[in-house]
C-alpha positions as CSV (number, residue, x, y, z in Angstrom):
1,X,29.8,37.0,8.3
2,X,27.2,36.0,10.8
3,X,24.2,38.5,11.0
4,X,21.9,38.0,13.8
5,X,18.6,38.7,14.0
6,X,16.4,39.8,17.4
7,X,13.4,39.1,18.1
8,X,10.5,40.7,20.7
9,X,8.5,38.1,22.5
10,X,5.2,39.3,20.8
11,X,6.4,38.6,17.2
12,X,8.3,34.9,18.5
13,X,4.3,34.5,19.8
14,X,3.3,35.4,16.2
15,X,5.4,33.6,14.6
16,X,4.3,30.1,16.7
17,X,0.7,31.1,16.2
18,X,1.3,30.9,12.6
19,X,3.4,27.5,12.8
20,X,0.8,26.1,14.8
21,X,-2.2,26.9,12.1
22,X,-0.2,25.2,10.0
23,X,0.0,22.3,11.8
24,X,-3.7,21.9,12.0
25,X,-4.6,22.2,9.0
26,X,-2.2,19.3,8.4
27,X,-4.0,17.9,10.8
28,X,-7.2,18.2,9.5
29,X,-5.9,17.1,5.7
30,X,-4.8,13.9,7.6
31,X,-8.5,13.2,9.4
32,X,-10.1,14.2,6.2
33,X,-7.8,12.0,4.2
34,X,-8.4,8.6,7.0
35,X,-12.0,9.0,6.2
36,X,-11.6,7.8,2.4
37,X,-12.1,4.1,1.6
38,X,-15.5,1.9,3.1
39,X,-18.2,2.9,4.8
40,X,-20.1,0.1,4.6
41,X,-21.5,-3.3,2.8
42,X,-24.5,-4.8,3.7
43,X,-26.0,-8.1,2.3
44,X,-30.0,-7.8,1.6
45,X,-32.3,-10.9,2.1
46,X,-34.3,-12.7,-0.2
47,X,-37.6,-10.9,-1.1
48,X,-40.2,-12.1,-2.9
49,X,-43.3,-11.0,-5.4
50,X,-42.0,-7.7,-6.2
51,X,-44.4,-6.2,-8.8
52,X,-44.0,-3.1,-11.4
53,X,-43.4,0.0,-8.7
54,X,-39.9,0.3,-7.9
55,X,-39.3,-1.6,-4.3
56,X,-36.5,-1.7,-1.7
57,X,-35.5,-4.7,-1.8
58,X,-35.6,-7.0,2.0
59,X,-32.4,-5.1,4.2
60,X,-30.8,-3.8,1.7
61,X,-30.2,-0.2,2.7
62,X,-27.7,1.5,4.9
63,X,-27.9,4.8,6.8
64,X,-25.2,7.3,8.0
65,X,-24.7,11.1,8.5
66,X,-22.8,11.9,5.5
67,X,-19.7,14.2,5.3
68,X,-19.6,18.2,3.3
69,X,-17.4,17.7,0.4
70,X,-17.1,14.2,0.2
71,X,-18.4,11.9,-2.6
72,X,-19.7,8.3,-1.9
73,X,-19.4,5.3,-4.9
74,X,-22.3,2.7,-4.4
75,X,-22.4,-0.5,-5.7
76,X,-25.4,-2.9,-5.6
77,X,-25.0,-6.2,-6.7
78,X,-28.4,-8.0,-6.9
79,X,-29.4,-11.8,-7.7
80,X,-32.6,-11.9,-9.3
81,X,-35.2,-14.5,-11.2
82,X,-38.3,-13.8,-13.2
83,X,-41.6,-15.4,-12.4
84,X,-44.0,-16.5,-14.6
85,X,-44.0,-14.5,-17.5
86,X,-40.8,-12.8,-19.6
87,X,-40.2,-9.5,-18.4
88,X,-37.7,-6.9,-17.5
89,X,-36.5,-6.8,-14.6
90,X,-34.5,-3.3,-13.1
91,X,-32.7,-2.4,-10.6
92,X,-32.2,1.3,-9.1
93,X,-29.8,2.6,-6.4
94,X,-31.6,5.1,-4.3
95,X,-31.3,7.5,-1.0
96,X,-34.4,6.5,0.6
97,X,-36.6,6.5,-2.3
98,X,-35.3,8.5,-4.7
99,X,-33.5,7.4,-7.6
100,X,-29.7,8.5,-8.1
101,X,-28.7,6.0,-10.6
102,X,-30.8,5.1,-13.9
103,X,-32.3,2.2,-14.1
104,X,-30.5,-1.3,-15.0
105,X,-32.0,-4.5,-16.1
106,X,-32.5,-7.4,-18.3
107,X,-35.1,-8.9,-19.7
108,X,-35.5,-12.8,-18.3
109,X,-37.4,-16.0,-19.5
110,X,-39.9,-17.2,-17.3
111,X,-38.1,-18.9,-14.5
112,X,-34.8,-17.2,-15.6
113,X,-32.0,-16.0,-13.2
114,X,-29.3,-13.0,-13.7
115,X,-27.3,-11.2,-11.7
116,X,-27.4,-6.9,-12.5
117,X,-25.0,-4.9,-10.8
118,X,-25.1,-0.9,-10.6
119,X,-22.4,1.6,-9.2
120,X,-22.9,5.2,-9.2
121,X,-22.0,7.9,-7.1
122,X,-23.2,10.5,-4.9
123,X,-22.3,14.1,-3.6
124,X,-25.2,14.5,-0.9
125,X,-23.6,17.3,1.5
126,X,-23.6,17.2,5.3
127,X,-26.9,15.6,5.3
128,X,-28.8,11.9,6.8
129,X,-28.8,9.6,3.7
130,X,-30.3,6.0,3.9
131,X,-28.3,4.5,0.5
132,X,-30.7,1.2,-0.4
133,X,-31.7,-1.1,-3.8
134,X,-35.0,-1.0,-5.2
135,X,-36.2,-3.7,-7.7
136,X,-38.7,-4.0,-9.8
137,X,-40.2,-6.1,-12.9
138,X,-42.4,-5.4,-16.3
139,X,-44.2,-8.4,-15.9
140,X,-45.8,-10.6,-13.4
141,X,-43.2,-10.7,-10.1
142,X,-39.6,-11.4,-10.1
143,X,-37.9,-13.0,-6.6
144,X,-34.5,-11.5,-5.3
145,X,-33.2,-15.0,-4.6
146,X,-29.9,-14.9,-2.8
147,X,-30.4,-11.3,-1.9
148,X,-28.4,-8.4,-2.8
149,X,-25.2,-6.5,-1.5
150,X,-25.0,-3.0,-1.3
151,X,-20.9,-1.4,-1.1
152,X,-21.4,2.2,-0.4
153,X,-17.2,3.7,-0.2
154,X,-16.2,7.1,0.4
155,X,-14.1,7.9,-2.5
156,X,-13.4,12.0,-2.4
């Protein structure tokens, strides 16, 4: 038995409009999904004579628009070596100049070299960040040496 079904344009209309939402928001799940992965790595420079305040370190910093809903990772990796006296030396990740990850370190000899590395991540909202890594020692100065990358990866 075959039972056929009739249709007035209006609701054929409706029933497209509805079909055609859906394939949008598809759409959009797709766009949304693309933008997952890397936004960005930038190496820093070498900086040195950074003292006890907390101090972005020589280009290491990006800035973007970030996206509602979405959560960045960011990793800093930072080479560092302790000047004339033992100290301890951190390392912060920060948008602009506040803070977003505790402080990292380890304490160095005089003349001592390390490499600290710090992920955290980040849920800022549809707002201007400037993602960067600040340094800074106990004692004395400590040199960035062969700079310092910064990953920053959209992972939401």
């Amino acid at each position: 038995m075959t039972t056929i079904i009739s249709y007035t344009k209006a609701k054929i209309d409706s029933l497209l409009a509805a079909v055609n939402s859906s394939i949008t928001g598809i759409n959009n799940s797709i766009t949304a999904l693309n933008k997952m992965g890397y936004v960005a790595e930038v190496a820093g420079t070498a900086h040195t004579g950074i003292g006890g305040s907390l101090t972005t370190i020589n280009n290491a910093y990006h800035g973007f628009t970030a996206e509602a809903g979405r959560r960045y990772k960011i990793t800093a990796v930072v080479q560092v070596r302790q000047r004339t006296s033992t100290g301890l030396v951190s390392i912060v990740i920060a948008n602009t100049t506040t803070s977003i990850s505790p402080e990292f370190g380890t304490t160095l000899a005089t003349d001592a070299y390390a490499t600290i590395t710090v992920s955290t991540t980040h849920l800022p909202g549809a707002v201007p960040v400037t993602y960067g890594i600040r340094a800074k020692t106990s004692a004395n100065t400590v040199d960035i040496t062969a700079g310092a990358i910064l990953i920053v990866e959209d992972i939401t």
